[in-house]
N, C-alpha and C positions, 0 to 999 in steps of 0.2 A: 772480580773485585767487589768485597763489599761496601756499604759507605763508609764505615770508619774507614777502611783502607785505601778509600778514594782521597779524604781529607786531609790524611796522614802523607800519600804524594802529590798532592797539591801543594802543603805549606814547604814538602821537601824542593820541590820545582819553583818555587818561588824565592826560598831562599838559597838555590844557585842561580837563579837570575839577580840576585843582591836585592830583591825588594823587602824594604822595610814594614815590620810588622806581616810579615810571611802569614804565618798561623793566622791571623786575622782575617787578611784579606781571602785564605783557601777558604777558609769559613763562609764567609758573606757571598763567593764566587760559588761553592756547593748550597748556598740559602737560595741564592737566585736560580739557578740554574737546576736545582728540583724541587723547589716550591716548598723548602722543608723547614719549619722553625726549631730549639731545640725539644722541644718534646716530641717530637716526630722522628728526629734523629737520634733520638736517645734510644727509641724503641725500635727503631729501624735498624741501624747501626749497623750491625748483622747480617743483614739479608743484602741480594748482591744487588748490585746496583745495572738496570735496566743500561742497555745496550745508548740508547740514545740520549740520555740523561750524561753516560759516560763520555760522549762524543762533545755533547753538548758544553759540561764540564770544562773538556781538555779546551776547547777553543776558547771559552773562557780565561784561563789561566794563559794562555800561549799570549792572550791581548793585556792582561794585567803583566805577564814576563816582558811584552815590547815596551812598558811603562806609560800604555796608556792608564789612564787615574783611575780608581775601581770605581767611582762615581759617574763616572763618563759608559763605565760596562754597564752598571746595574741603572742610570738615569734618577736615580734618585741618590740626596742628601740630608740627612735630618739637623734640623737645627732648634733650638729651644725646645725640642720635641715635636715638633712638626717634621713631615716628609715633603719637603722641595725638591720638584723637577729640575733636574739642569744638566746641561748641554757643553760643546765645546762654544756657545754664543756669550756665555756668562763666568763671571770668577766662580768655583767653586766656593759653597758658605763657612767659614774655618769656624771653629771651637772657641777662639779668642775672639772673634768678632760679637760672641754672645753676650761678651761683658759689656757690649756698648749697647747694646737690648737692655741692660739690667740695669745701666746708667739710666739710661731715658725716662727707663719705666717707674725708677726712684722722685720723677721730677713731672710723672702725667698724669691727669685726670680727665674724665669723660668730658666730652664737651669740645677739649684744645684739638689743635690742629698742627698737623706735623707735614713737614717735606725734608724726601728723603731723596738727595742727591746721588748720581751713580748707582740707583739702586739695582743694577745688576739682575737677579736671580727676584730681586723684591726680597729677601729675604727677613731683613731688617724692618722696615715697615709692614709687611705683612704680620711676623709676629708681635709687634707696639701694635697693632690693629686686635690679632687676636686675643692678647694678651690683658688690653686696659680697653674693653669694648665700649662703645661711644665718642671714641675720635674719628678725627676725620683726616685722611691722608691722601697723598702726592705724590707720586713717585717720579723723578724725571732721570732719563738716561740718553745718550748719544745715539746707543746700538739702536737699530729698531728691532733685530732680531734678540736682543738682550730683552725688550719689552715684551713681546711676545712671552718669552720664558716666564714673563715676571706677570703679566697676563692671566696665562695658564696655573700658574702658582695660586694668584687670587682667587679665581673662578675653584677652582678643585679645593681651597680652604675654606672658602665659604667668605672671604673676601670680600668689602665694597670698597676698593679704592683704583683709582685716576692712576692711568700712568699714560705719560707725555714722553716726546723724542723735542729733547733740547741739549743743548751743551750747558752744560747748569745753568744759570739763571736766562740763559735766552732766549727761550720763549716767551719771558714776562717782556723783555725789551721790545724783542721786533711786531710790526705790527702785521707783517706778511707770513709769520710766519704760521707752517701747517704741520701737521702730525697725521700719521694713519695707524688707524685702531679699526682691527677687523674686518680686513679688507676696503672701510671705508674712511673717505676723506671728510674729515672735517676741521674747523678752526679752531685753532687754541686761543683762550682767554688772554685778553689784550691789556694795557693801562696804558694811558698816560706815562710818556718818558719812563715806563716799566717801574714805578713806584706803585705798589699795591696798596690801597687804600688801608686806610688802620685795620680797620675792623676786620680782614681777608690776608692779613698779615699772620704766622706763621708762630706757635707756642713756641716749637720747637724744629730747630733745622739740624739732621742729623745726619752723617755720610760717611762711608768706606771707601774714599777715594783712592785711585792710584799712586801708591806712594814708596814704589821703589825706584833708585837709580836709575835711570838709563844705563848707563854703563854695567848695569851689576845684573840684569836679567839676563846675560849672557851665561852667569856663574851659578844661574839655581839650577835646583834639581828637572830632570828631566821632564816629570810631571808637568809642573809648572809651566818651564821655559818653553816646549813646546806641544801645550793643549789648553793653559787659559789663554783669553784673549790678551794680547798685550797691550791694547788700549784699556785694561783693567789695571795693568800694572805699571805702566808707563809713567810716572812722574817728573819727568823733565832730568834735565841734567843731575839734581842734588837731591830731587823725591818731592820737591816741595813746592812743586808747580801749583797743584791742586788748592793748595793751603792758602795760597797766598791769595789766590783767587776767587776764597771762597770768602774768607777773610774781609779781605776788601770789599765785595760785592752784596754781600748780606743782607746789610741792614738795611735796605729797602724792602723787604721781605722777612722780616724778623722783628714782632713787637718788645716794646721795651721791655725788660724784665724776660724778655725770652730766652731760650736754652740754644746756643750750639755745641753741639757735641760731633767730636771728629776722631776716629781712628785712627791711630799713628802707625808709623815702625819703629821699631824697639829705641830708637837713638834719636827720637825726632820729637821729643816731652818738650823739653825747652825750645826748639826753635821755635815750632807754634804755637808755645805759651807765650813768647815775646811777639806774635803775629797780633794777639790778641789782647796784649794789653793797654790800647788805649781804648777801645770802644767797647770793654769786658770786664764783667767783676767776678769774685768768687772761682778764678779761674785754678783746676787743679787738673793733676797728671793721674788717672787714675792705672795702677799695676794689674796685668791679668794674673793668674794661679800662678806662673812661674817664676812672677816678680820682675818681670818685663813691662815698664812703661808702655799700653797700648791705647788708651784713650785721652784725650785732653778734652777737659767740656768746664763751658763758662757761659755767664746770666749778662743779656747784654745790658749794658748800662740804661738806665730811666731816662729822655728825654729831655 
């Protein structure tokens, strides 16, 4: 078997298992699995492909035919052009999610300060970090094992940013509470009744919270439903747990005139535009590439 005619039954074996984007994923599962970019393989192509490499290969594709995620094979995902770690600890980083990077970065300059709720994989604030250098960032998430990933993400991009185990805002409230970061215990920054002083108050509060049905993660594709975590996708009864919560809780954490910006699901523009219209101005639905409403973000009202 040479490698083109390794590739060639790979995309075939995958599109009788029904995965989508077959040819893609043979691709990326022969990139990983012989260490070959395409100018390697273009000149390779031809020559037979080494006995272990083949073996190597087929178990590859056998785990993308059981529908585990190719991301989850190969442990890496690129997002904004960066290569993010991740695991079955964290949501995978989507394509659409980058539009809410591109929102942000329209509304930041060196200097402000951003926290990023749910941040998962860190994905999000890592890149507003690499991207508009001279912020400064927050990541808070539930998972500890999600932090870690998000940890590692930092460290290996060359990263300076905090990440905390809170259930959003609760760390700033409790005064007991603790976090562990690298093996070791230490305390998280405390306030007063969890109102952060002006000046330690937040440009920008930005997040990809869980926002699908309850009832409806039964009905996704297999990927999803079972290999992210579903406390990533879990939104309460109607999806909009998160929102309402976040909504409400903010603005002790969010200077006047500052930015939230929030990721939706395709059908969920207006609800959380009306979440936010009393304590929010300038508030708009912004559409990703497909023309699907994925982001809402608004300037919170002056004081």
């Amino acid at each position: 078997m040479t490698y083109r005619s390794a590739l060639e039954y790979g995309r075939q074996y995958l599109e009788e298992k029904e995965i989508a984007d077959a040819s893609v994923d043979a691709w990326y599962l022969l990139e990983f699995s012989c260490g070959l970019d395409r100018t390697r393989y273009l000149l390779r192509m031809m020559d037979p492909m080494p006995e272990e490499e083949a073996s190597r290969y087929q178990r590859l594709l056998e785990k993308r035919g059981s529908r585990i995620p190719l991301q989850h094979i190969t442990g890496v995902q690129e997002f904004m052009g960066f290569p993010f770690q991740v695991n079955e600890q964290v949501l995978i980083p989507r394509q659409e999610t980058e539009l809410l990077v591109e929102t942000a970065l329209n509304e930041l300059k060196p200097g402000m300060r951003v926290l990023d709720l749910c941040t998962g994989s860190g994905c999000i604030l890592i890149s507003l970090l690499k991207l508009c250098p001279g912020l400064a960032g927050i990541g808070l998430d539930i998972s500890p094992e999600a932090l870690e990933v998000a940890r590692q993400n930092g460290d290996a991009l060359g990263v300076s940013a905090e990440f905390l185990e809170s259930d959003l805002f609760q760390c700033f409230r409790q005064n007991e509470e603790r976090c562990q970061e690298k093996g070791k215990t230490s305390a998280v920054r405390t306030f007063p009744e969890g109102k952060l002083p002006e000046e330690q108050r937040y440009d920008l509060i930005v997040s990809n919270p869980p926002y699908i049905a309850a009832a409806v993660i039964g009905e996704l594709e297999e990927e999803v439903r079972l290999h992210d975590p579903r406390k990533a996708l879990d939104g309460g009864p109607d999806g909009l747990c998160f929102y309402r919560r976040i909504v409400a809780e903010c603005l002790d954490y969010l200077k006047p005139s500052g930015w939230l910006m929030l990721e939706i699901g395709h059908d969920q523009g207006q609800a959380v535009s009306a979440m936010m219209e009393k304590d929010f101005t300038e508030i708009r639905v912004i559409q990703d590439l497909a023309g699907l409403d994925r982001v809402v973000a608004g300037r919170r009202r002056k004081e």
